[in-house]
N, C-alpha and C positions, 0 to 999 in steps of 0.2 A: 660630608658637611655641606658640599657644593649644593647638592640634590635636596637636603633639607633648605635652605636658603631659597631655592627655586619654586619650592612646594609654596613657604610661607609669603614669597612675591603674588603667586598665582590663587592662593586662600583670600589674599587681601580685596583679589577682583572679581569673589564672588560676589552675584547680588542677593541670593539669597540660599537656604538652606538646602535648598532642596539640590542646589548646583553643586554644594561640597558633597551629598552622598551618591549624584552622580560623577564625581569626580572620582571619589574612595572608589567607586565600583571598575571605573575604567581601568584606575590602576590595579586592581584585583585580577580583570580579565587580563590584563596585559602580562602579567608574570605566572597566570596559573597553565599547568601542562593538560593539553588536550588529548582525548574528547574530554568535554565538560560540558554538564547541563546547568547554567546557573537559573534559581526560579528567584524570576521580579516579579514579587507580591505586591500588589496594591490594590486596594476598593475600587470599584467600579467609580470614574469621576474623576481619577488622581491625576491624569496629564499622563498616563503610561507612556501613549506613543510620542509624545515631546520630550518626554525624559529620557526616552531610547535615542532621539536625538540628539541631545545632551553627550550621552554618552558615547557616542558616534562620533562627535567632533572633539572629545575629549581623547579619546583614542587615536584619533586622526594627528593631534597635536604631539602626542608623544610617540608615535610613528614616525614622524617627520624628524623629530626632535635625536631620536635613535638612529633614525637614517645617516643623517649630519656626521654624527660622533661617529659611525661603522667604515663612512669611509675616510674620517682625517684619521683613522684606526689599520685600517687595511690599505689606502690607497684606490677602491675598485669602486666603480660603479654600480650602482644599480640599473640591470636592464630592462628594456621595455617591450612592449608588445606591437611594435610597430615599427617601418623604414627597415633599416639593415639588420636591426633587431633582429625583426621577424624574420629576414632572410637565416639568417644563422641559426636563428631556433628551429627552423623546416629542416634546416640541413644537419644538424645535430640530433632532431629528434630521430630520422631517417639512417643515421649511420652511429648511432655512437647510446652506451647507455649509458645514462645520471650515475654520480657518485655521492652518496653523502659521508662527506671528508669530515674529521676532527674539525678541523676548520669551519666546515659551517652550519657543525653543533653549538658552536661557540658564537656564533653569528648572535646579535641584540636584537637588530632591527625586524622588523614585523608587520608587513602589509597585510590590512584586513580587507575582506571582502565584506559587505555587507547586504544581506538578499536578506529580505520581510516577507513572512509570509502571514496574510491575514487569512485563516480560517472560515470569515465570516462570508469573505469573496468564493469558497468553494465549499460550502456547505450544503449545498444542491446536490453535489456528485455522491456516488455510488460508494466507494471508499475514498472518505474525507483525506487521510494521512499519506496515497495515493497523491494527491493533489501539492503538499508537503517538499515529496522526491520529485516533482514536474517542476515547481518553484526553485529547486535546489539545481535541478540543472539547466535551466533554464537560466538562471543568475547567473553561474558559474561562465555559459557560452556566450553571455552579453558582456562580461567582463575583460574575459583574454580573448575574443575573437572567435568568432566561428570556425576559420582554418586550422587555426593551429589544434584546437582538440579532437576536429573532425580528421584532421591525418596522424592523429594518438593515436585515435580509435582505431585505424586503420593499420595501424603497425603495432599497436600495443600487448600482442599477444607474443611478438619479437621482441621486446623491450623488457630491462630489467631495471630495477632500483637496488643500485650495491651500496651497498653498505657497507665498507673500509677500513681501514685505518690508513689512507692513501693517502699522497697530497694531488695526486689527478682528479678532476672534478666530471672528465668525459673520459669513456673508454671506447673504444672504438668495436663494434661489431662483428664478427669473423663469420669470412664462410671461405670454407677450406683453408683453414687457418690462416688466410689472408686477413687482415682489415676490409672491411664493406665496401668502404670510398675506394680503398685499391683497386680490390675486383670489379666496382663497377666503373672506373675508367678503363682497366683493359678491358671489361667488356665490350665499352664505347670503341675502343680503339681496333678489336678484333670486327666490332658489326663494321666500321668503315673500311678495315682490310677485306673482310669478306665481299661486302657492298663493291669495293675498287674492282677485283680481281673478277666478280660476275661481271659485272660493266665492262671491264675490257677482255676478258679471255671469251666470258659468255660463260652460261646453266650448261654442262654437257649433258647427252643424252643418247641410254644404248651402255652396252658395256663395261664399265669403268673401272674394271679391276686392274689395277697394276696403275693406274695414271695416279699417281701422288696429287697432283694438283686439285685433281676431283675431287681425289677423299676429303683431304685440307676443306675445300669448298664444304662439303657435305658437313662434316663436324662443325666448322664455324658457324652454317646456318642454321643448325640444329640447335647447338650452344643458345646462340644469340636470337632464336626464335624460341628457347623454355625461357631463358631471361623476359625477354619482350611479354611473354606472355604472363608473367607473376609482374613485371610493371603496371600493365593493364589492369591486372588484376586488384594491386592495389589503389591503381587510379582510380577504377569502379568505385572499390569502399569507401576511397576519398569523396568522389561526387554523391553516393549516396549519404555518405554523414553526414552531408553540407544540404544536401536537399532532408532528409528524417535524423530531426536529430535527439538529441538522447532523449529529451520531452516526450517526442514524438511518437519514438518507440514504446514507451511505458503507457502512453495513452491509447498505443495500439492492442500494447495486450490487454488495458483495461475492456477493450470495447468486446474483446472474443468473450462465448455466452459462458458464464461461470468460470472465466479464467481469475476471478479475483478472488474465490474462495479456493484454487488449488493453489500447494506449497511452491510449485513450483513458478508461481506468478514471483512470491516472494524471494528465491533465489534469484529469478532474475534483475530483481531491485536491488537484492542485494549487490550480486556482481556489477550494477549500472555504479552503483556505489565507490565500487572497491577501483573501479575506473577511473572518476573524478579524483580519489584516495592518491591514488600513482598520477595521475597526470599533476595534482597540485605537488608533492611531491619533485617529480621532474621540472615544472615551472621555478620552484624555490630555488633548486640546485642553478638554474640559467639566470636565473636574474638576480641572484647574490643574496637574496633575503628570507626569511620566513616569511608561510602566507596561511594565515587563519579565514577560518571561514566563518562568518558570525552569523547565525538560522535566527533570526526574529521570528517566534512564533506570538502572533497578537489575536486579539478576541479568538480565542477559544473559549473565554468562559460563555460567547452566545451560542454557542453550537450545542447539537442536540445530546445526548451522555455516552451511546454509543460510539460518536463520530470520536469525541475529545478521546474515550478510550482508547482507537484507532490510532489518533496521532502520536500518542504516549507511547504506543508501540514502536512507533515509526521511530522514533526519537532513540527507541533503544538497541533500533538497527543502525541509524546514523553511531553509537557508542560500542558496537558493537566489534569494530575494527581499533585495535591497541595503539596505530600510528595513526587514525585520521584525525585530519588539521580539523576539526569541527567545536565551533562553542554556539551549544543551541541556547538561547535566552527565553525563557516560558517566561511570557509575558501575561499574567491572570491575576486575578483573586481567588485567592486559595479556598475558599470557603464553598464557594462555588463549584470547583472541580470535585474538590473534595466528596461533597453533596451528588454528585454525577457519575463518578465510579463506585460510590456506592450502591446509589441507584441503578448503575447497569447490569444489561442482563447477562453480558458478558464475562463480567469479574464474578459472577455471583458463587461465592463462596472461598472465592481467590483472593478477593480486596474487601471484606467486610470491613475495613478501617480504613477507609481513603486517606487518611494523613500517613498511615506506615507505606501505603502504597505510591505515595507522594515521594516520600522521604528515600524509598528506592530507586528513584529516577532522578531525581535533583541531586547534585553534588555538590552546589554551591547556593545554598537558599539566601537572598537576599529583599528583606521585607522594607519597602517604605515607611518611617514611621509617622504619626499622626502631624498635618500640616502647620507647622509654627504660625501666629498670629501676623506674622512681617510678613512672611511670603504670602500668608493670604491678602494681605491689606496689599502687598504688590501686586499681584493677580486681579485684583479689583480697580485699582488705579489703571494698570491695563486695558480692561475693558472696559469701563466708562470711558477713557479715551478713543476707542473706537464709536463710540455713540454721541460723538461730539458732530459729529454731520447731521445728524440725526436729532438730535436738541436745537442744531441751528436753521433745520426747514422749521421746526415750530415758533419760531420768530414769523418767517411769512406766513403763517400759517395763522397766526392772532391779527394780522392784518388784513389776511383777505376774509375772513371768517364774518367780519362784519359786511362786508360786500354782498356778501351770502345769503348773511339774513336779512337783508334789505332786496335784494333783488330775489328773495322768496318770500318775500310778503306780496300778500292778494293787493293790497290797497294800493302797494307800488306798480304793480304788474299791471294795474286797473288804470291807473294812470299812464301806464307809458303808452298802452296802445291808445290809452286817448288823445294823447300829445301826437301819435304816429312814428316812425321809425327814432326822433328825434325826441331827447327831451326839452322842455321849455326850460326860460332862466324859474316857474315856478317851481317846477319839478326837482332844478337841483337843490332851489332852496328849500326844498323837503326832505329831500335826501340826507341834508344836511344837518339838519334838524332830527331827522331819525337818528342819525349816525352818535348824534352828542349827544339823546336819549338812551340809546343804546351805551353807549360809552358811561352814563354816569350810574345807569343800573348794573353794571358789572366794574364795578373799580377794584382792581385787587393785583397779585403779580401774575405776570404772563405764565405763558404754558412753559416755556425755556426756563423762566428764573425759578419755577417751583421743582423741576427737575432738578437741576442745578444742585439748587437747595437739599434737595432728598436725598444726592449722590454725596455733595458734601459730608452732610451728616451720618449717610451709612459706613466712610469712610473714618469717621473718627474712630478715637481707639476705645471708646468705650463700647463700641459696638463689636471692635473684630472678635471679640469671645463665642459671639450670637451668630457669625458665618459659619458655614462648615468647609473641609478642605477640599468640597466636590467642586469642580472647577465649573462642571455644569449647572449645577445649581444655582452659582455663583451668579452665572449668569442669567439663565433662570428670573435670581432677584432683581437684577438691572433691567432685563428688558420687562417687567410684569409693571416695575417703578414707572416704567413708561407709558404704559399700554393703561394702569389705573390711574394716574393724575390725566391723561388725557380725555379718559370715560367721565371722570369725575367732572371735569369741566363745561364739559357740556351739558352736565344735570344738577350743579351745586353753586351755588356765589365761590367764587375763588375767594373770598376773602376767609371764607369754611372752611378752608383747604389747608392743614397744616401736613407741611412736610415730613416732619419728624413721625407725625404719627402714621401716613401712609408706608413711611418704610417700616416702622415695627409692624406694623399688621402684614405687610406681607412674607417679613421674614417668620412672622406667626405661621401664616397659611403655609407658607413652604417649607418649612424644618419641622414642623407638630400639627400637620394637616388629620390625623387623626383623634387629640387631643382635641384641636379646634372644633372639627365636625363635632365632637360629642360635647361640648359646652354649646352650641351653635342650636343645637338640637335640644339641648335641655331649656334653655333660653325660648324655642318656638315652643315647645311644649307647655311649659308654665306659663307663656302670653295667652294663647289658645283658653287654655283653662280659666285662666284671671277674666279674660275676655266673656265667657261665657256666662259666667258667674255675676257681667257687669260691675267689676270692682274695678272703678277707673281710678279713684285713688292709689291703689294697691298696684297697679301696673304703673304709675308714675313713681310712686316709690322702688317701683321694682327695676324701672332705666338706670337709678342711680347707684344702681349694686354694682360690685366690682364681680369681672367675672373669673378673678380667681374664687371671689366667694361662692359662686355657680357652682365650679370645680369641684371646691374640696365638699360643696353640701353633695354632690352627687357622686362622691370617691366608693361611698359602701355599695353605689349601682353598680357604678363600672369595676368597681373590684369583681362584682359579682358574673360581671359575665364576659372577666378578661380572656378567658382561655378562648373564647368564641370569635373574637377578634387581635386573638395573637400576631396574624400577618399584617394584620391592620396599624398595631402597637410597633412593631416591629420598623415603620416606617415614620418613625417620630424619632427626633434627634435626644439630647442630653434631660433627664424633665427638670435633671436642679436647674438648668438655664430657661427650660419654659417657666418655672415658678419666677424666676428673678427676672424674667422680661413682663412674668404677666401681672404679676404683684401689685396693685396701687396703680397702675398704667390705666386698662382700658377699664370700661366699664359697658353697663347691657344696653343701655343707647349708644357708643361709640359702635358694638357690634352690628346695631340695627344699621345706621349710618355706612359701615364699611360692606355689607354683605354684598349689597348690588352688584358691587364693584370689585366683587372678590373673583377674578377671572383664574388663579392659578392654585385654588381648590377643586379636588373631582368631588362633586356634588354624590357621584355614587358614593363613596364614605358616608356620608351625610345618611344616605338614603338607608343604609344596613343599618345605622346606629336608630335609625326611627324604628327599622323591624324589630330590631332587638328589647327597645324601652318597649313598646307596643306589649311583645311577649311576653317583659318581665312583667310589667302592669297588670297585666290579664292573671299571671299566675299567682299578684301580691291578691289581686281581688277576688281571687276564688278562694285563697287564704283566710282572707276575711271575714268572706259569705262562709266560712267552715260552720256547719249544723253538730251538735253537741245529742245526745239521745233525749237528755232532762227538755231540749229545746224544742222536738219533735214531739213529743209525750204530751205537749200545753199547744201544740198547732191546732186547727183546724183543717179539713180535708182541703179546702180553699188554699189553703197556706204553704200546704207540703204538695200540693198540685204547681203550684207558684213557684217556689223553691226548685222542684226535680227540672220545668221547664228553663231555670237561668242556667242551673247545673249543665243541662244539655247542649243549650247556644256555648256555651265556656266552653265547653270540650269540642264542639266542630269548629269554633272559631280557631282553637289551639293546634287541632288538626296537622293542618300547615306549617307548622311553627317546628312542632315538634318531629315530622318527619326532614 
């Protein structure tokens, strides 16, 4: 009851949507049993790696929160990796092996580790998923210290993880059925008897059979000179783990020639694995709590198809171990991976359905769903609040601008050097006089208030339908609102400047740049023509068309040659919302009007959609020109000489077209 009350506290302070399904997810991760692969689905744009954030400090809070409650439960501490800590962890790991007690099966609490590994940072190397196990232990050694796993390593092949029904949490190590720490205090204790007794008796030397004393000597130095020497010996491994550490070693093998295509590269990762597996382990048992290990894997979907298949393997060697603490997060768009193993050349015929082969590796699929209207309208409030620095240079920016074009005018320049370094009281009284010239041929709102204006209005709610949930793009529209009321300004009366309309045009060009291009194009095409023909009535008639009318008169074209630009189609957002933005909105002069100034359209679109009407054109007019036999029968030689020559310019012209 407690626990539900606490949830619906913490619901209430969500700000938006997207924060309760990384909420749901933390608590997911936090009670499911490891290894686990959970896949975070999103489109390309979503906010993945802020959401992984999200989810980071959500988990963080109920870790803390667990903490709390384990020990007003137990009484025990959680310990740490540092100060006397660490003293006791050296000397426990060294003499004694981990127990995992009933008791701290039962344990709540759960320290996560969190290591991101982005993909797109080692897409360069040789084996990408390679790159994957270097970020894994590399994380691991920044988190609990360098020492302490470098002298695991070093004794770890001594070391055991029991598993009990005990209530001892350490057992202590035996050589000659001693305890460890026994033996090695009377070791200590015999090296200084030995050390006493040379020091004062003296090494004898020559005969010594029968002297008691001598043998004593002899055996205690022997004793305490094979000890000495496995100390050293593991002191070596110590300083060497601390100088090559487990990164280091895998990047070692990567480098020998064709060590990454033999199996036995891959054992050894493995075992690097089963390493960190036991030592997190042992960490758990010393410091009272559980410890998950959380593998961010992020842009893989830019990686090439081979490398992504690489890591998916890797991922199934991380799962591959029944106890390790690992929850890897595939952080992608499914659609994309999907498309990449099938396409590899590696799966080929192993994974001809990249979603079943998906669905073998994910144990916990978790998809984002499409981004609610609030949170986008929040996300947008966002960043135009960072562009508020930037709205407010263009305040000075309408002030000095007249400065400008005054001190680039010939007539002023002409003047100053005639006046000499100085200007006269004429001079300014012309200055001044320009200035209020200038000021009453542009009277309109400044470059900040049209701005302003434009974010205003893209922010109300009748527009958030016409956003998408691409965080990028999002921005995208902000900064383009910028970059075209300032072009505009400088080539247009600001009082021509309506706001309203520059933000739908560019949420045009940015959500249906492929739509647009082929209205854009049908529009130049029909001018051209009109033009030609000298019907200048007919092209004033023809500015006042709407250019959904464009649209739909030219739907039987584009229908006709949709297949040809599917990838093209494919990068246009919702069409019922381009119908209901384009509808009665613009018209074929508002188009002429906004093109100049259309910076965040690829004109390349534009430029394919002309090959293509071109094509079609050519193929409706050879249509046309079709010759009938009755029609041939009534030619003259003149006529069918005429005729074969158009036939022939047609088909070299289409040439090109058609290959």
């Amino acid at each position: 009851m407690v626990r539900c009350q606490s949830s619906i506290v913490q619901t209430d302070n969500f700000q938006t949507k997207d924060d309760v399904y990384c909420f749901s997810l933390a608590k997911a991760i936090y009670y499911v049993a490891t290894p686990v692969t959970v896949g975070f689905y999103a489109p390309w744009g979503r906010r993945k790696d802020y959401l992984l954030s999200k989810v980071e400090s959500y988990l963080c809070v109920e870790s803390r929160k667990r903490e709390q409650e384990e020990i007003k439960r137990t009484g025990q501490r959680t310990r740490k990796c540092s100060g006397k800590d660490l003293l006791k962890l050296l000397f426990l790991m060294i003499f004694h092996h981990p127990v995992i007690t009933e008791m701290h099966k039962k344990r709540k609490n759960i320290q996560y580790v969190f290591i991101r590994f982005s993909a797109w940072e080692y897409t360069g190397s040789d084996q990408l998923w390679a790159g994957l196990v270097t970020t894994l232990c590399d994380g691991i050694e920044n988190y609990f210290g360098l020492t302490p796993i470098s002298l695991y390593r070093a004794v770890a092949s001594k070391t055991k993880i029991i598993d009990a029904p005990i209530k001892q949490e350490w057992i202590s190590k035996r050589f000659l059925c001693i305890p460890l720490w026994l033996a090695t205090i009377l070791l200590i204790i015999l090296g200084i008897g030995v050390g006493a007794l040379i020091l004062i008796c003296g090494f004898p030397i020559g005969n010594t059979s029968g002297d008691m004393l001598t043998a004593f000597e002899g055996v205690g130095a022997t004793v305490v000179g094979i000890s000495v020497a496995g100390i050293i010996r593991t002191a070596v491994l110590v300083v060497r783990n601390t100088i090559i550490t487990q990164k280091g070693k895998v990047e070692q093998k990567m480098n020998r020639t064709n060590m990454s295509s033999q199996l036995g590269f891959m054992s050894d990762v493995k075992r690097e694995v089963k390493i960190i597996t036991h030592y997190i382990q042992l960490m758990e048992v010393f410091q009272r709590q559980k410890i998950r290990v959380i593998l961010e894997i992020t842009n893989l979907d830019k990686c090439m198809p081979d490398k992504i298949v690489g890591v998916l393997n890797a991922m199934n060697i991380l799962l591959s171990d029944p106890n390790a603490p690992f929850i890897s997060i595939l952080s992608v768009d499914p659609s994309i991976i999907v498309e990449c193993v099938e396409n590899s050349q590696l799966l080929k015929g192993i994974a001809d359905n990249g979603y079943q082969f998906l669905n073998r590796i994910i144990t916990l699929p978790f998809s984002l769903p499409k981004m609610d209207c609030d949170t986008k309208l929040s996300i947008l409030r966002k960043i135009i609040e960072g562009k508020e620095e930037l709205t407010r240079d263009m305040e000075e920016e309408d002030n000095v601008q007249l400065i400008q074009q005054v001190t680039k005018d010939p007539v002023m320049v002409g003047l100053h050097h005639f006046n000499g370094n100085e200007l006269g009281s004429e001079s300014i009284t012309f200055m001044i006089t320009s200035q209020e010239n200038t000021q009453q041929l542009d009277k309109g709102p400044k470059t900040k208030a049209l701005i302003e204006e434009a974010f205003q209005y893209l922010s109300q709610e009748n527009l958030k339908e016409y956003i998408t949930d691409n965080v990028i793009q999002i921005r995208r529209i902000v900064n383009t609102i910028i970059i075209t009321i300032k072009l505009m300004i400088r080539e247009v009366h600001r009082k021509h400047i309506k706001a309203h309309k520059v933000t739908e045009w560019v949420l045009l060009a940015t959500q249906w740049p492929c739509r647009l291009s082929w209205i854009l194009q049908c529009i130049e095409d029909e001018q051209q023509k009109r033009s030609l023909e000298h019907k200048q009535n007919q092209i004033l008639c023809y500015s006042e068309l709407f250019l959904w009318d464009v649209y739909e008169k030219s739907l039987e074209e584009l229908d006709a040659i949709k297949v040809r630009i599917k990838h093209l189609l494919d990068l246009d957002g919702d069409p019922e919302l381009f119908h209901k933005l384009l509808k009665d909105n613009f018209t074929v002069s508002d188009a002429n009007f906004f093109v100049p100034f259309t910076v965040n359209l690829d004109y390349s679109i534009k430029r394919q959609m002309e090959l293509l009407r071109g094509s079609n054109n050519l193929w409706e007019a050879k249509k046309s020109h079709k010759l009938t036999t009755l029609s041939l029968l009534s030619m003259c030689v003149e006529d069918v000489c005429k005729e074969v020559s158009i036939f022939i310019s047609l088909v070299r012209f289409m040439t090109p077209y058609s290959s």
